[in-house]
N, C-alpha and C positions, 0 to 999 in steps of 0.2 A: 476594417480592422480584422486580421487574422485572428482567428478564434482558437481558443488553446487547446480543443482537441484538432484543427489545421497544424497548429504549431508539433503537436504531437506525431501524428498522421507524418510530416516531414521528418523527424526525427526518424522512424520508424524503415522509412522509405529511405534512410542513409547509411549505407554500411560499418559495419562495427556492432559492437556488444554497447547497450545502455546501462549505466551501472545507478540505478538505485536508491538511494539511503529512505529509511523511514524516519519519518518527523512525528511529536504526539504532541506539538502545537506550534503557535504563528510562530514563537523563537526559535524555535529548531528549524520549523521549515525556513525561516530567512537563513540561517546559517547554512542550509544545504543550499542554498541560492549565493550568498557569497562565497562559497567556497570551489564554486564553479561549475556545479551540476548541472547538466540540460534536462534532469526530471528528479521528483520528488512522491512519497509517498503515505500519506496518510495511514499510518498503521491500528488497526482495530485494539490490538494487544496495546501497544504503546500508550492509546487515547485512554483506552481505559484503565492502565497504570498511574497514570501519570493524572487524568482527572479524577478519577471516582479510588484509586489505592486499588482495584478490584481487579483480580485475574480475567481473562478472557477467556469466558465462561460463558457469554450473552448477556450478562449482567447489567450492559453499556444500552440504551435506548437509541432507536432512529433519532429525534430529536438533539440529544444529545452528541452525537457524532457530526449531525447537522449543521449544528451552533461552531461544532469545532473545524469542520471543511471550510464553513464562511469565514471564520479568523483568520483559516489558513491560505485560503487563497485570495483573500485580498490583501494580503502582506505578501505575495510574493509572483512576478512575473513567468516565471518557467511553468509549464503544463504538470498538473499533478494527479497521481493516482488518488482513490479515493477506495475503500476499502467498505464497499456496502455488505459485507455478511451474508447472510440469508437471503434478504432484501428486506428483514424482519415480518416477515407473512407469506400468506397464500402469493399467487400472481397479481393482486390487485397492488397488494403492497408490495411488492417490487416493482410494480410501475412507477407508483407515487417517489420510492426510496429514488429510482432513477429519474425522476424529473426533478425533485429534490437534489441532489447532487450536483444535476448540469446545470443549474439555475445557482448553485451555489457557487460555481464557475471551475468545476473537475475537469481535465480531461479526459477523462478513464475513469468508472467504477469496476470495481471486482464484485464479482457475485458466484456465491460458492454452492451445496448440493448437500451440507452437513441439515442433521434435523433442526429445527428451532428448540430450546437455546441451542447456540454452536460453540465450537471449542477449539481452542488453537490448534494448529496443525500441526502443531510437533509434539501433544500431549494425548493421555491416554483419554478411551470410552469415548470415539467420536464413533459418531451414526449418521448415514444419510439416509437421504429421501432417496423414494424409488425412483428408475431411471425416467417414467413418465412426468414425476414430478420435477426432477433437475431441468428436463428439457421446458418443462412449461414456463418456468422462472427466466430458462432464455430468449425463449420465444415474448414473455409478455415484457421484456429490457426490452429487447430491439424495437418492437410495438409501441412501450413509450418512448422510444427515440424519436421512432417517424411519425407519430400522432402529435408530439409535444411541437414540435420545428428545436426542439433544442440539441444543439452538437454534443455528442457523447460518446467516448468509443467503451465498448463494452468485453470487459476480460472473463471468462469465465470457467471458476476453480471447480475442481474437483479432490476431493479427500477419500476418493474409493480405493486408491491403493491401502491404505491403513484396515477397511471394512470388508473390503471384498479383495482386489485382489488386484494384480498391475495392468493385467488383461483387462477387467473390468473399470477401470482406470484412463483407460486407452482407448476405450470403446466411448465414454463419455464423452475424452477431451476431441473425438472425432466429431462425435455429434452436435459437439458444441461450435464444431468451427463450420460444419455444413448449416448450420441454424441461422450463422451471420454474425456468431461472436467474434471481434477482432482481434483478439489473441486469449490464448489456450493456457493453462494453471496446472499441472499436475504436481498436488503438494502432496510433498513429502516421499520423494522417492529416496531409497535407502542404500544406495549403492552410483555408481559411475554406469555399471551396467543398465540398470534400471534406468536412466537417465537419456542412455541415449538410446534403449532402445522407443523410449518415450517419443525422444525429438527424429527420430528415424519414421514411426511410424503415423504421425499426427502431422498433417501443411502446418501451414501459418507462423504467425509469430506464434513466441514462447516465452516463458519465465521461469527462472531457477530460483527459489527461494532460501538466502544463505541466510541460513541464522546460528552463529556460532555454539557448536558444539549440540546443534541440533539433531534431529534423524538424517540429514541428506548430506553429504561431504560440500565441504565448500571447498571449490576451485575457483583458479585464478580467473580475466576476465577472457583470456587467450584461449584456454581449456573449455569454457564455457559456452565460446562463438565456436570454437571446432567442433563441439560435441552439437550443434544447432540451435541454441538459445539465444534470442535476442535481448532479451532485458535479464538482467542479475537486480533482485531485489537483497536490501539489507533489513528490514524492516525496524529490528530492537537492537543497534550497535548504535546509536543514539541514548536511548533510554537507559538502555544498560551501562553503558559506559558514563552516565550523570548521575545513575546512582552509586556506582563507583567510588568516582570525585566528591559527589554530596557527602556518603561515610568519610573517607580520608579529613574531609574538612571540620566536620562535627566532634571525630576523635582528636584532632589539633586542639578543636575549641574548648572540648570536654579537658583536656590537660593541661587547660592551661596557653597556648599558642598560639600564634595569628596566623590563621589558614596561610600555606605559601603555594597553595596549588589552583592559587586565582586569577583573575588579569587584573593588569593597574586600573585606576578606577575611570581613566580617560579611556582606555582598549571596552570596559564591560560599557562607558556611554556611545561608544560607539556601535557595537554590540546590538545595542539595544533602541537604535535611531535617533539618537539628543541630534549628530549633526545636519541630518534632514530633517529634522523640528525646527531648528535654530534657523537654517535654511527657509525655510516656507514660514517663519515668525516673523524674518527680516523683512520678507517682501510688503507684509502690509503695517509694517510700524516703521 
């Protein structure tokens, strides 16, 4: 059986731009899977919106993100990012975070360079660790890759443009792909310039992080493969766009109204798997 970081690996290995969406549970990630996506991605912000109400701030526990990779990926066939943070610790625990993850059946964890607690990338008062320490976090991923035998491809972010500087940003996302990380994170660059002199300067794959209306301009997925990016993540146009609909529906309710921005209620048991229940109930009654 192909293993869903092989499955990724090929993806990777086929031209064109990979576009994205984040999920912040097993229902959204199935929906990014029905809706035709060849990848998905566990969002740290989203998980912890959406489970704990709590900003993405560090606030969110290894554990807890844990519980939430495993619901995610075993509802859904496509290979999925997994969004390991820090790795929550020193290098020991970024080993354990990454055997954790590929045991929970990730293709891909991300692992970033911010201090512990860490902070979304597109908000103020982020800090990293020194460049000895970012490195040692890649160095002990790839380590628990090939000590564990478990398949895992290892992305790894940098947030030094926002602290230090795009040079210093760039010097990271180098060192990070000469270490053996498989593809390279420079968040939050703040211009189209910045962007490509990003994807100009660093090999490997890459990722653009579109978060609407965020630091970094989102472009199209055309713009984004010429400028040299392989993946376009979405991470919060899921989450954000449910909280949207959620308000809209609550003010119907509050006035009085029968929400009309719902599905019928055969579209929401579909939705939500009744016909492969019903399916797999038949076979043994």
């Amino acid at each position: 059986m192909t293993s869903n970081a092989d499955k990724l690996r090929t993806l990777l290995d086929k031209p064109g731009l990979l576009s994205m969406p984040g999920c912040h549970d097993a229902l959204s990630a199935r929906l990014i899977e029905q809706a035709g996506f060849d990848v998905g991605f566990m969002s740290g912000f989203a998980v912890s919106a959406a489970r704990l109400a709590m900003p993405d701030t560090g606030l969110i526990s290894y554990g807890e993100m844990l519980e939430s990779g495993r619901n995610i990926c075993s509802t859904v066939r496509i290979p999925m990012f997994g969004d390991g943070d820090t790795g929550f610790g020193n290098a020991l625990n970024v080993k354990r975070t990454v055997r954790g993850y590929a045991q929970a059946g990730f293709a891909c964890i991300m692992l970033e360079d911010q201090v512990m607690p860490k902070r979304c990338g597109h908000t103020k008062d982020k800090m990293v660790v020194s460049r000895d320490e970012a490195f040692a976090r890649i160095k002990a991923a790839i380590d628990a890759r090939n000590e564990s035998g478990n398949d895992i491809l290892i992305m790894a972010r940098t947030d030094a443009r926002a602290t230090d500087s795009l040079d210093e940003a760039i010097f990271r996302a180098n060192k990070f792909i000469e270490l053996g990380a498989d593809i390279s994170f420079l968040e939050a660059p703040e211009s189209i310039e910045e962007m490509k002199e990003y994807c100009s300067q660093v090999p490997g794959h890459k990722m653009a992080n579109m978060i609407e209306h965020g630091k970094t301009p989102v472009l199209s997925p055309q713009e984004l493969e010429e400028i040299g990016y392989k993946i376009a993540v979405f991470p919060l146009s899921l989450v954000n766009a449910s909280i949207v609909a959620m308000r809209q529906s609550l003010e119907m309710i509050k006035s009085g109204q029968e929400p009309s921005n719902v599905l019928d209620f055969e579209g929401l048991k579909e939705a939500v798997g009744f016909p492969e229940y019903y399916d797999e109930f038949d076979r043994y009654n």
